[in-house]
N, C-alpha and C positions, 0 to 999 in steps of 0.2 A: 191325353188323347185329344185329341181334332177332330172335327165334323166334315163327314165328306157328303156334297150331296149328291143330291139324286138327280143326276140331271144329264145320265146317259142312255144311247137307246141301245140295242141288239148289235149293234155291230161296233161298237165304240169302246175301247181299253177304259175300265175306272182308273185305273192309276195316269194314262195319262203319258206327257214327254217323260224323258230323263231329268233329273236334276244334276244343280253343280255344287258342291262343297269345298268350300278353300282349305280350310284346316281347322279341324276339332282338336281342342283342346283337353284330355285326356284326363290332366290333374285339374280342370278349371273347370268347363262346362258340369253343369246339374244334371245332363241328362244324360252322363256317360255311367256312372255308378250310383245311380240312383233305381236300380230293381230291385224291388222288393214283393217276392210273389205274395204275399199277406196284405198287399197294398193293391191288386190286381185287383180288375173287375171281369167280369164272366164272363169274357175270352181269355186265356191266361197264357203268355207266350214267353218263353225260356229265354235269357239271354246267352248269347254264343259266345264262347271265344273267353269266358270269365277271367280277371285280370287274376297273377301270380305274384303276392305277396306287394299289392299295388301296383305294378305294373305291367304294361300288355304283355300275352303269351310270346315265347319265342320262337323263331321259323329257321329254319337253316333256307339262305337261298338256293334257289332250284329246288327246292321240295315242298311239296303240297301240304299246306296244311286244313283239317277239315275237322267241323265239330257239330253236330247236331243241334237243330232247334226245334221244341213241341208248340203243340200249338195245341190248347184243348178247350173245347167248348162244354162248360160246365152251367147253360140255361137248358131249357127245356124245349127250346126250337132250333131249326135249323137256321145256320148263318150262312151267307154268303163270302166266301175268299177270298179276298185278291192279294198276293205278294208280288213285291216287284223291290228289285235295289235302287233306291230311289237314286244313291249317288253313292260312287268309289273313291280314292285319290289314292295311287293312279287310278287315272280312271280305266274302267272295265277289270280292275283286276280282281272281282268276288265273281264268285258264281254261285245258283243256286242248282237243288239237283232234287231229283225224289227218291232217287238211289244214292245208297256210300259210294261215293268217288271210289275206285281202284289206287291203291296204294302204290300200284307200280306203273310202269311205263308202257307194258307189255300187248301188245297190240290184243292178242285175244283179248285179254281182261275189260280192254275201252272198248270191243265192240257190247252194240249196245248201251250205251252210257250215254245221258245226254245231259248237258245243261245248259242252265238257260239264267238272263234276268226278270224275267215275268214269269209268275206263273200266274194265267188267268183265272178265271170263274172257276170255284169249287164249291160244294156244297159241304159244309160240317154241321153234322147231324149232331141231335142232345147226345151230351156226353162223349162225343167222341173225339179220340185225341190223332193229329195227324203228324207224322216227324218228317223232316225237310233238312238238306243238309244243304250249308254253307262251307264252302272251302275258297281258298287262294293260293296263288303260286308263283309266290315272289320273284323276280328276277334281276332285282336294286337293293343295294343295303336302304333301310328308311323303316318310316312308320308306314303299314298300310292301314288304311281306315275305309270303311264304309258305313250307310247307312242303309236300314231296309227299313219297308212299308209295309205293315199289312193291314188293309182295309175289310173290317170284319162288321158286315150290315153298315152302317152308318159311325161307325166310329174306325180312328186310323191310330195303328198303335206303331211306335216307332223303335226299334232297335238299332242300337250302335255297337259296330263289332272294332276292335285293333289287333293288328299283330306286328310285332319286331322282326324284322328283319334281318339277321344275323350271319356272318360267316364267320370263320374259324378264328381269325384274329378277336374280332369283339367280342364273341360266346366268350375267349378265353378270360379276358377281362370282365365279365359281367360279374354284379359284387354276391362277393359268396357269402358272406354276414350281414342280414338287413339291419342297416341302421338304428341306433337306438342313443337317442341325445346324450350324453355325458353328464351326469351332477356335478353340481359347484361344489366343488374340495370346499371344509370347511378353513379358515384362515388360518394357518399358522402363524407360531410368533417366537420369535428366536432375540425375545430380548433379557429370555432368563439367561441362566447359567449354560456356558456349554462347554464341551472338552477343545480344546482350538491343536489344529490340525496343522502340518508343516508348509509354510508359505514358499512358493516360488523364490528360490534366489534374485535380486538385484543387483543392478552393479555395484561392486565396492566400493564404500567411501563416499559413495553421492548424496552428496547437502544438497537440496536444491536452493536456491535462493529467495523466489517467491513460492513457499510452498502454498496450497490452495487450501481454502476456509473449508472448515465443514459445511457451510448451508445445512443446517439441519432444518427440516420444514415448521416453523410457529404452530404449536397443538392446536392455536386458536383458528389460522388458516385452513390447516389439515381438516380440523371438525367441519367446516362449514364447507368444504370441497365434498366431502363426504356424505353430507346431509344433500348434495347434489345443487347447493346453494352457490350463486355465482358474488364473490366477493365484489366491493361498491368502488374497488381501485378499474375493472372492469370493466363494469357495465356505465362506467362514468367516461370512456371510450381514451384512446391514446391523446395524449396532449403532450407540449415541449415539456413539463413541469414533471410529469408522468412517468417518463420513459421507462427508467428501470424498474420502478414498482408494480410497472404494465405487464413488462414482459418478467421478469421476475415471478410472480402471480398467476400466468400461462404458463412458465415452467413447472411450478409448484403444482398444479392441476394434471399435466403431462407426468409427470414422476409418479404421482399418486396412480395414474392409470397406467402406466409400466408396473408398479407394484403388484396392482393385482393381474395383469396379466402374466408376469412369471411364475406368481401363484398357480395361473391355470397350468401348469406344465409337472408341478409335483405328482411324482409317482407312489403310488404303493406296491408291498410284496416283490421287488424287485430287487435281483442279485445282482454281487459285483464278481470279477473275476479276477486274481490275482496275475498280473503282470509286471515279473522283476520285482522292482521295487515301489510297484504303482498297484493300483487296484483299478479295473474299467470299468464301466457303466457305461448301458448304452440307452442314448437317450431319442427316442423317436421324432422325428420331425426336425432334429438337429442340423441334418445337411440342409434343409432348407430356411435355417435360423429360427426354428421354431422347437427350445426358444433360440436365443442370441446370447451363447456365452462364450467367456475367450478365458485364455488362459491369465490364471491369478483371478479367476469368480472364485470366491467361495459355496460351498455348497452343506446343506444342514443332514443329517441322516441318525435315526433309530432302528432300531431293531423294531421288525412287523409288531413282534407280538410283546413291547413294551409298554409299558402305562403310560399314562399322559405326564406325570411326574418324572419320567425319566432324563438326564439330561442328554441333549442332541449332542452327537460328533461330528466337530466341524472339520470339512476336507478344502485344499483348496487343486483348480484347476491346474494339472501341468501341460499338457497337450490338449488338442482338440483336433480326431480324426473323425473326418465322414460324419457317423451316426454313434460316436462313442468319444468318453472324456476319459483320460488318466488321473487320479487322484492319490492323493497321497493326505492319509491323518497321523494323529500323532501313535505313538511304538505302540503304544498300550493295545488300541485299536486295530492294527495290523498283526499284531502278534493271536488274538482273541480271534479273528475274521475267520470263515468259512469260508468256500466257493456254494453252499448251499444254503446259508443265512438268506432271509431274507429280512427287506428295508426297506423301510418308506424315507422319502427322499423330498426336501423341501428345497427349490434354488431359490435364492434371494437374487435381489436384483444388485448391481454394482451402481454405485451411483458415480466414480468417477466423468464417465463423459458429461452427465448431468451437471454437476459442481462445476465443471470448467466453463458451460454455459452461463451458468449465477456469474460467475466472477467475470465473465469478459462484459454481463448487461451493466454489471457494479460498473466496470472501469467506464463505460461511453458515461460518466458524468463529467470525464476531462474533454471529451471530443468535441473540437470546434462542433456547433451544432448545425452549420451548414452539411456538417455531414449526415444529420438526421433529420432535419425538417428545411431543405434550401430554399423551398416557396418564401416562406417567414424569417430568414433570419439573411439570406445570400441575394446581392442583388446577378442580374443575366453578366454572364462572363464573356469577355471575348478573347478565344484563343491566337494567338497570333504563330503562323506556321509557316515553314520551309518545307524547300522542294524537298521530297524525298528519291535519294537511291535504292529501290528493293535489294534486297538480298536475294528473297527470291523470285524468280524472270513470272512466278504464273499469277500472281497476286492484281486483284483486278480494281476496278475505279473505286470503287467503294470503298477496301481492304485498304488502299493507299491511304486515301482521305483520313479513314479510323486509325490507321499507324503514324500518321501525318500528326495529329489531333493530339495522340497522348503521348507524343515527344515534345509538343508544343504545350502540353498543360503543367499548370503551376502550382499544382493541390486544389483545392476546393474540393467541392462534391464529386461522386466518382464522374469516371467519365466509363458509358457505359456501349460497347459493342452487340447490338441485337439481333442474333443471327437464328435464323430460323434454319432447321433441317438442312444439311448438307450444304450450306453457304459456304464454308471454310471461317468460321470464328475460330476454332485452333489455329488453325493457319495463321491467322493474320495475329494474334497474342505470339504464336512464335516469331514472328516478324519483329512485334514489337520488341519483344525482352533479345532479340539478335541484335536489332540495333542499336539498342542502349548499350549492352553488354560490349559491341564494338566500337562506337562512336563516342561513349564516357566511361573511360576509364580510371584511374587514378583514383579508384575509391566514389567516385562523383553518382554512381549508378550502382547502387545495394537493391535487389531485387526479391518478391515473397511471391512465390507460386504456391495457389492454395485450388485443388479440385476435391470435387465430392467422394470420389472413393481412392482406394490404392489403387485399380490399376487403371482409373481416369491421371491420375498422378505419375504411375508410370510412362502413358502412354506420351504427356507432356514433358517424359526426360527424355523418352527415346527417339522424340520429333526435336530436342532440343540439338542432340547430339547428329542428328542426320544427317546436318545443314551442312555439307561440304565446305561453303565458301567461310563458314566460318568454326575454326575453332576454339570450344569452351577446354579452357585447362582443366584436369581433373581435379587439380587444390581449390579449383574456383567455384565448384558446381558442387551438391551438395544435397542428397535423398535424403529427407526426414520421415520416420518408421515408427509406429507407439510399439514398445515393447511386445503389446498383445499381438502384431503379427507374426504368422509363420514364417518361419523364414525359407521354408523352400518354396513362399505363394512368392516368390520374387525371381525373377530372369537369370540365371549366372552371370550374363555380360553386363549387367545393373548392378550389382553387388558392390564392384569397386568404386560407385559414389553411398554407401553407405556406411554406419556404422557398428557394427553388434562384437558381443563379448558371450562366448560360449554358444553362439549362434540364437543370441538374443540381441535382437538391436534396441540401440541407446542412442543418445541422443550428446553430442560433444559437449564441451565445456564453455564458458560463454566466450574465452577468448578464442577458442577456434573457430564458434559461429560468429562472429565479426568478423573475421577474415573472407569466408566465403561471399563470393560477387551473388549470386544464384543458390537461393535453396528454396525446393520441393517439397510441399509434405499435403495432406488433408484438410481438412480446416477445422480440425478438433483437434489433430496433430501438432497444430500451430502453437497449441496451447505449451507445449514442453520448452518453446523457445521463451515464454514468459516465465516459465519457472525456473528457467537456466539465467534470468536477468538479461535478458536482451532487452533495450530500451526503448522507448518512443522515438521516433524520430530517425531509429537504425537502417530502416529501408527505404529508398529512394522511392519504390513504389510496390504496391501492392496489388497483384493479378487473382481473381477470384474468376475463376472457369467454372462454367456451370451454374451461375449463381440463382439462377431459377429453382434449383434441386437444393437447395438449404434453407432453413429457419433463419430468421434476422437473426437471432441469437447466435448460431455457427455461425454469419457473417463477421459477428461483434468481436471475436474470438481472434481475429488479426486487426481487427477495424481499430477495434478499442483499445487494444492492447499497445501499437505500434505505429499508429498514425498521429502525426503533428501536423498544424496549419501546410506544412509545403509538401506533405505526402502525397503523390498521387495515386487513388486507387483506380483499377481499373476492374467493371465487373463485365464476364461475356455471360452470353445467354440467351436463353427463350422462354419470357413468360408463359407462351401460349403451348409452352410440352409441359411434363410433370413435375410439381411442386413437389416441399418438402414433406416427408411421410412421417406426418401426429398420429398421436396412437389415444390420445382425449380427443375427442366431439368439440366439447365447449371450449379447449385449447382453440381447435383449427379450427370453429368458426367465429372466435373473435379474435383471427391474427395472428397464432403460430403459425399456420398454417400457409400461408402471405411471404411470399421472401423478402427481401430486405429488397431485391431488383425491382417485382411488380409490384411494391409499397411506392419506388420513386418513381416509378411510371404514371403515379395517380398526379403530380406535378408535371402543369402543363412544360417547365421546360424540355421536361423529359415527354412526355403523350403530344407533343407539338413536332416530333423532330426534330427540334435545335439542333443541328450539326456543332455545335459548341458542349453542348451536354451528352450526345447519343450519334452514333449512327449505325444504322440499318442496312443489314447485307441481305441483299436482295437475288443474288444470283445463285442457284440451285447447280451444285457439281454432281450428285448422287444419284438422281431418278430420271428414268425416262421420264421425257416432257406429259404424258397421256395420267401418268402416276400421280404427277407434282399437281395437275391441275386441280383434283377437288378440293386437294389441304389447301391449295394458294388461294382459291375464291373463297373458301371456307373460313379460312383463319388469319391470310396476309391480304386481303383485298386486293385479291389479283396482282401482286406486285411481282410476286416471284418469278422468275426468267430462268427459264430452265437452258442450263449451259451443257448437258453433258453429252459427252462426245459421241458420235452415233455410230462410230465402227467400233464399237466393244460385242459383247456377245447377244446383244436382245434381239439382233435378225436369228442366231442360230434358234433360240429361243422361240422363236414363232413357227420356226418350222414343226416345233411340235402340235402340227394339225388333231394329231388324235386326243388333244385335250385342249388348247385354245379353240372355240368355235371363232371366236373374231382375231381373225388369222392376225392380224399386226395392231393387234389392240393388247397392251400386258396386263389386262384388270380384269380376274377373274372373280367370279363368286358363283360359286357349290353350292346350291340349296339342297339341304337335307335335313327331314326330321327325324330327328332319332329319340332317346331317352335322358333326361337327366336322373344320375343316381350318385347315392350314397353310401359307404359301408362303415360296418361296425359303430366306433364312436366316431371316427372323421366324419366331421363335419362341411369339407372340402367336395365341389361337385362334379363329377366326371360324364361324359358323354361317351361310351364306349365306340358310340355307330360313328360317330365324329372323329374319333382317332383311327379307325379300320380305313375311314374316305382320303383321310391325309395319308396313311400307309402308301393308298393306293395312287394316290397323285403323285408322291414321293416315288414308285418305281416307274411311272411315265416319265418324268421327267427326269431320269437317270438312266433310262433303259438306251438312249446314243451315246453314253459318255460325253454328253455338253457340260456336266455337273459333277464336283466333286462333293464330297456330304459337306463340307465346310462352306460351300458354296450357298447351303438353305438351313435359314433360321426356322422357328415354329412359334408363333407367338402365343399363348392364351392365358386367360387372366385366373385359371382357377390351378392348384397346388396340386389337386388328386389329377386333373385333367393333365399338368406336366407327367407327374409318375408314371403315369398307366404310357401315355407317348414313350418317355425313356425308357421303359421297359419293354415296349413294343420296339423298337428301333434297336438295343441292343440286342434283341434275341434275332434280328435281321441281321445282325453286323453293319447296323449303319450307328455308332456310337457317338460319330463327330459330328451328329446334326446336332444343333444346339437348341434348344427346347427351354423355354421362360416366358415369364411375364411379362407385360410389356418393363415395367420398371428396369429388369434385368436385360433387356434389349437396348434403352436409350443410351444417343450415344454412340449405337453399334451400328451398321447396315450389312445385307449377306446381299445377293444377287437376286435370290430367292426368296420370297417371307411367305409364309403359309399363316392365316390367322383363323384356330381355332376357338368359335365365339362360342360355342358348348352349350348354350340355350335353349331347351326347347320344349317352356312352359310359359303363360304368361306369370301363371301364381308367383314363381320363384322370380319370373322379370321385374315385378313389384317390390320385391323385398330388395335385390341388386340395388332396382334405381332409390330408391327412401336409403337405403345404405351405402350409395356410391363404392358399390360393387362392383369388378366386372368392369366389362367396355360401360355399362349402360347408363347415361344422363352423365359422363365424363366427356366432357370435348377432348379436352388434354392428353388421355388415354389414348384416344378416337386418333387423335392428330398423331402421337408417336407410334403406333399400332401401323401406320399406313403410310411412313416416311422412312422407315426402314428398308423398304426394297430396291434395289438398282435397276431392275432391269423384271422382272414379273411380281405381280401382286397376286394371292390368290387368296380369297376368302373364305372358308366353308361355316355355316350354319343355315339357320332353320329361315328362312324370310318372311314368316309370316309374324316371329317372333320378335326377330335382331332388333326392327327398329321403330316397334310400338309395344307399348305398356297398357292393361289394362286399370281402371278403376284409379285414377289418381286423385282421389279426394282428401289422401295423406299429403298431397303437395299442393298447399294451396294458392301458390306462388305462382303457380305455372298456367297458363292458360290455356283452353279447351282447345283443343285442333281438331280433331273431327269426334263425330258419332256415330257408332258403330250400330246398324240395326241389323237382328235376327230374324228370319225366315219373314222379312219384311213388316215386321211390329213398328211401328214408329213407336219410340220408348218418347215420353215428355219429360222435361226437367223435374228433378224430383221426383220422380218414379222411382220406387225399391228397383225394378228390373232394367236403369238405363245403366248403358257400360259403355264408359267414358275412353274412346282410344287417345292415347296422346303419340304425336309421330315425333322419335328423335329423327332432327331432320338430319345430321351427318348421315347416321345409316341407314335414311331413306332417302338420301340420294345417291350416297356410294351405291346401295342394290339399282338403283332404276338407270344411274352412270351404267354401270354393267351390262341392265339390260337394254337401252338405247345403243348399244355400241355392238349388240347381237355377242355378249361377252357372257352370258347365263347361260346354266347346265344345272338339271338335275328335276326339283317333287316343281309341283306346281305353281306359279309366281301367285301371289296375293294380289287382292284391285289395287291397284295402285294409289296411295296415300294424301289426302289431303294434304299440304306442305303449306308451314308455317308464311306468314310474310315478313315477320319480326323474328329475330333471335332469340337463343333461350338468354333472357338474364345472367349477367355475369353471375359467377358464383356468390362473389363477395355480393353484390347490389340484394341478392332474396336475405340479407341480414339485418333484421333492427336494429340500425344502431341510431334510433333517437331514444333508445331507452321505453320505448312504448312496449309492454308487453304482448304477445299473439293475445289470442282470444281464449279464454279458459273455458269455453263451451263444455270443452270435453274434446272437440275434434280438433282442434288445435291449440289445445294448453302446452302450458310448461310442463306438465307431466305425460303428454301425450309420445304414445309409442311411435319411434320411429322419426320424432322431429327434437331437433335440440334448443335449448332456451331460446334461442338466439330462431326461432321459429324457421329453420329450414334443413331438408334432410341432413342424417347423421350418417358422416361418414366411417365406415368401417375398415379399417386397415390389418386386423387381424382374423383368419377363418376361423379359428376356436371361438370367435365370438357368435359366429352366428346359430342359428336355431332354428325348426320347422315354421316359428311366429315370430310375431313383436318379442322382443326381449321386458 
């Protein structure tokens, strides 16, 4: 309570103006669920609106919602009154009344009904209790919030009311199971005895030549990974001496936390269902690779209600559809089976793609070492080049020079294309490998195309084959597939550059992959050409697209295996979008994490621009110019030049006045607060009001036929938050919107990008940012999130939220941007009650971009944020690597929650890991 004084006469309001409230924090603030009538003093006032199973009541909009509040004076004197809503947001939307609001519309029923925001001078006598109703009546999906005042004699007590705002779509989503954390399965172990189950056919007869080691992990390694200890090959930092026991060592750490993460996916009391000659299981979380199994995993299973001494029956993987596996064990087991047994089910992890990683850091001890450290061992090169004829007529200054460059280079270090966002670096790599492919022929020009997934892979065959002016023979070209794909995730008219046998593809014989001029595959894929004894030296050059999305170790993997002094590689890419995705902490902050591209960008030939080493596409084909501008001052120092053509559809696009307010400005952002929740054991965060906002922009901007659903992507970073979207959008019959992460989006662009930032706590923004979660303290994320759109950007979240963090004293790295004071307290350093804001500045300049441009719609904008003058810290730079440890205080040790040895937050890449706290 507060002291009001005495210091009005006869005609003067105690309460006073209006006040303003930006946004109370619901799950944050102290003084939102902090009533406690046993804690009252001798006026005792009801809180309204009581929160439902934590969170605010809910409202259908258009309808009023009302709930009483007492007010009883339990002294022995009379007190004096005064109520008044101090502050709404929206504003005016409570009211107070001395009668129940009328529950209908009905004109008789509101005569007579009055309300008001003051109620003046009353007198409450000993003992007597007065009821006062509060109501509102929503007319916006969001949070409404108020606060009321009542000054009772000399003290002012304060209430906070919320309500949700809801309409048919989000009611329908709201979680019908409250959340309750999941317990850690205890460890299985499947290195007793077990019954072994019938294995996926291979192709017949296949030796392979190099077959791969086991890597089995040193017990001695393992234990001290596990005691959370960071071995001394490590923390003694990469060196030329080092290399493979460096990254070797990081793998080994990476495996152990893959281990137990597939552990968290073991089921109990679950059936299988007989199918033909398979049995199903269906495994939750599946379609979203959670976990990640393919066919030929093997998988462990008991019977529920068996002993611990029983032994396990091993099945292994035949298919993999949707959110179910086919499995097949040995007869014994199939003939015994129920469709009503139930099993608890253990998946082991595979370690194939892992081993092949070991084996490619093993071989880099042959690799020229200009390939791995050029500073120290290569002196500056000079490429000597010819004019070039394009192939194709659109390829610009840049694109030439870079095609120019590596028909002119002679092996060395790669030579590397640095293309940011819709530059055209595919482009100009199909250029390159056209021309080689045309202009040396006779064997002179053997070619390795390596992208990070299949259908980044495919899209580089079906750009290869485009090219009119030039044609690739079909004996010449050449799709590489690991067995474990599907075979109908692949094209029909792609087919006949591949190879499979019973509609499993393989992989030719080493004299038939000699022959081919061009072959395509992954760069994990690439591994099978070493197993089939393809040689060092076999390819004229080697193309790694994407190479910012892979670990050195996936690079190593064609680098190491295939490259001689006169190889030349070529890697494209953009450091400044998404890195490769660790699934260990201590892995990715000392160096998994780091691709093999932004490791040679720390060498000034490369961070200098040597056009001899690198060059830099600068010209922007994809976004309107208004779009491209924050990433380009953001993240290219204003370099990028936005080329794209301006009679495509962004004029019809503005004519949608009823939802752009800045009629020819494409950068939107929706402020809306709504709820973060969670259900059952998912762990996964959804914003219900959030996905109803995007429904509803989604039929605006469809409602002229400018749009076809293929036309708009949905960005958002949380797994429950896609669900609930695809599920809402197919019950609309909009199924072809495509709905992901940003991960699942790079790479891609739609016309349209919708990004649902789902936020709207600080408590949970804290955990995000220390976890690199989420958009938030990610630039990288931030950057491909908002490089996706052609032609409109729309944002929806909370703004008071998106782009500051409360309380960052787990990040001690980062430095103070503003200080945030309440109802005017000046908090001093070192005060239990100061609360430290830190502003990410991306998303506080994307919102205030928006709002200078009159491009804002929706709850209330926030004061406007202190703004950094300095950058945040590279990621890599908040890491000790002199080997000095954090401070063991307690707030920032080696054991402290939330930060890793390596003293800086711990990135999270799986949502099973997370939890209502520190882990």
């Amino acid at each position: 309570m507060g002291t009001v004084d005495d210091k009005w006469g006869d005609e003067c309001s105690v309460i006073g103006d209006k006040g303003e409230i930006e946004y109370i924090d619901y799950q944050n603030d102290k003084s939102v669920c902090s009533y406690d009538p046993s804690e009252e003093g001798p006026i005792v006032i009801s809180a309204p609106f009581p929160f439902v199973e934590g969170k605010p009541r809910s409202v259908f909009v258009g309808e009023t919602a009302i709930d009483s509040i007492t007010i009883t004076n339990t002294t022995s004197e009379a007190v004096d009154l005064w109520t008044k809503i101090y502050a709404s947001t929206p504003e005016d939307s409570f009211k107070l009344s001395l009668m129940k609001p009328p529950s209908t519309n009905d004109v008789k029923c509101q005569a007579g009904f009055i309300d008001f925001s003051v109620m003046e001078d009353r007198m409450l006598q000993p003992g007597e209790a007065l009821t006062i109703w509060l109501s509102c009546k929503p007319m916006e999906l969001g949070l409404y919030t108020t606060v009321v005042h009542f000054d009772a004699g000399n003290d002012r007590i304060e209430r906070v009311a919320f309500l949700l705002a809801d309409d048919n779509i989000s009611q329908s989503l709201a979680s019908k199971n409250p959340y309750s954390r999941s317990q850690r399965k205890k460890k299985n172990s499947t290195d007793t005895f077990v019954s072994a189950g019938s294995r996926p056919a291979r192709a017949p007869g296949r030796v392979y030549k190099n077959r791969l080691p086991r890597y089995d992990i040193p017990q001695d390694i393992r234990a001290l990974i596990e005691r959370k200890q960071i071995p001394d090959v490590i923390t003694g930092g990469l060196t030329i001496n080092n290399y493979a026991s460096y990254f070797k060592t990081l793998l080994i750490m990476e495996e152990i936390q893959l281990e137990e993460d597939m552990g968290r996916h073991d089921m109990e009391h679950v059936t299988m269902r007989r199918r033909g000659v398979y049995l199903s299981l269906v495994v939750p979380g599946l379609a979203e690779r959670r976990p990640s199994l393919l066919q030929g995993d093997d998988i462990f299973v008991k019977l529920a209600d068996a002993d611990d001494t029983a032994t396990p029956f091993q099945g292994y993987i035949y298919r993999v559809e949707a959110d179910e596996v086919y499995l097949k064990f040995n007869n014994e087991f199939h003939l015994c089976h129920n469709d009503g047994h139930l099993y608890n089910v253990h998946f082991k992890y595979n370690r194939v793609n892992m081993r092949r990683l070991y084996q490619a850091v093993d071989a880099s001890k042959d690799l020229e070492m200009e390939m791995l450290f050029p500073s120290e061992t290569f002196a500056s090169r000079l490429i000597e080049t010819s004019t070039l004829v394009p192939i194709s007529c659109s390829l610009n200054e840049e694109q030439i020079c870079s095609v120019e460059m590596i028909l002119g280079c002679k092996g060395g270090p790669p030579y590397m294309i640095y293309g940011p966002p819709g530059t055209g670096k595919t482009m100009t790599i199909i250029e390159a490998i056209l021309q080689l492919y045309q202009n040396r022929k006779h064997g002179r020009a053997r070619i390795l195309v390596c992208a990070p997934s299949n259908s980044a892979a495919d899209h580089l065959l079906e750009k290869l084959l485009s090219e009119e002016a030039v044609h690739i023979q079909e004996k010449e070209i050449f799709r590489l597939n690991a067995t474990s794909r599907p075979f109908e995730d692949i094209k029909p008219d792609l087919i006949r550059f591949c190879l499979f046998d019973e509609l499993i593809f393989t992989c030719p014989p080493l004299g038939a992959l000699t022959r081919y001029r061009i072959i395509i595959s992954t760069y994990t894929s690439a591994s099978l050409l070493n197993a089939e004894g393809v040689q060092r030296g076999q390819f004229s050059h080697i193309f790694l697209d994407e190479a910012g999305q892979a670990s050195e170790p996936e690079s190593m993997i064609s680098i190491s295996n295939f490259c001689n002094r006169d190889t030349v590689v070529v890697l494209a890419g953009d450091p400044m979008q998404l890195g490769p995705v660790i699934f260990s902490r201590d892995a990715e902050s000392y160096g998994l994490g780091k691709s093999y591209m932004e490791r040679l960008f720390e060498y000034e030939s490369y961070s200098s621009g040597d056009e001899n080493h690198v060059t830099k596409l600068v010209r922007n084909y994809r976004c309107h110019p208004e779009i491209l501008h924050l990433p380009s001052s953001l993240f290219y120092e204003g370099e990028l030049i936005a080329c794209k053509e301006s009679n495509d559809d962004s004029t019809s696009l503005m004519t949608l006045t009823n939802l752009l307010p800045g009629k020819n400005f494409p950068v939107l952002f929706f402020g809306i607060q709504g709820c973060d929740e969670r259900e059952g054991n998912n762990p996964s965060w959804f914003n219900r009001i959030e996905v109803s906002k995007v429904v509803e922009i989604i039929k605006k901007l469809t409602t002229r036929g400018n749009l076809s659903d293929s036309d708009i992507g949905i960005i958002t970073p949380y797994r429950q938050q896609v669900l609930k979207l695809k599920k809402t959008l197919e019950n609309i019959d909009m199924p072809d919107i495509k709905v992901g992460s940003v991960e699942q989006f790079q790479g891609q662009e739609r016309k349209v990008i919708i990004v649902s930032t789902v936020r709207s706590t600080i408590k949970h923004n804290d955990f995000d940012r220390v976890h690199c979660l989420g958009f938030l303290s990610n630039p990288r994320r931030f950057n491909v999130a908002i490089t996706r759109a052609i032609s409109l950007l729309i944002v929806t979240g909370n703004p008071h939220i998106i782009n500051k963090v409360k309380d960052a004293s787990s990040l001690p790295t980062m430095g103070m941007l503003a200080v945030f004071c309440m109802d005017d307290k000046k908090f001093l350093s070192g005060s239990p009650e100061l609360e430290r804001i830190f502003v990410d500045e991306h998303w506080n300049k994307l919102l205030w971009y928006c709002v200078d441009h009159d491009s804002y719609q929706g709850c209330a904008l926030p004061e406007k944020s202190l703004e950094r003058t300095d950058n945040y810290p590279a990621y890599e730079d908040r890491i000790n690597y002199d080997g000095e440890q954090p401070s063991s205080s307690g707030e920032v040790g080696w054991d402290h929650p939330g930060l890793s040895r390596a003293g800086i937050p711990e990135p999270v890449t799986d949502e099973a890991e997370w939890s209502d706290g520190w882990r």
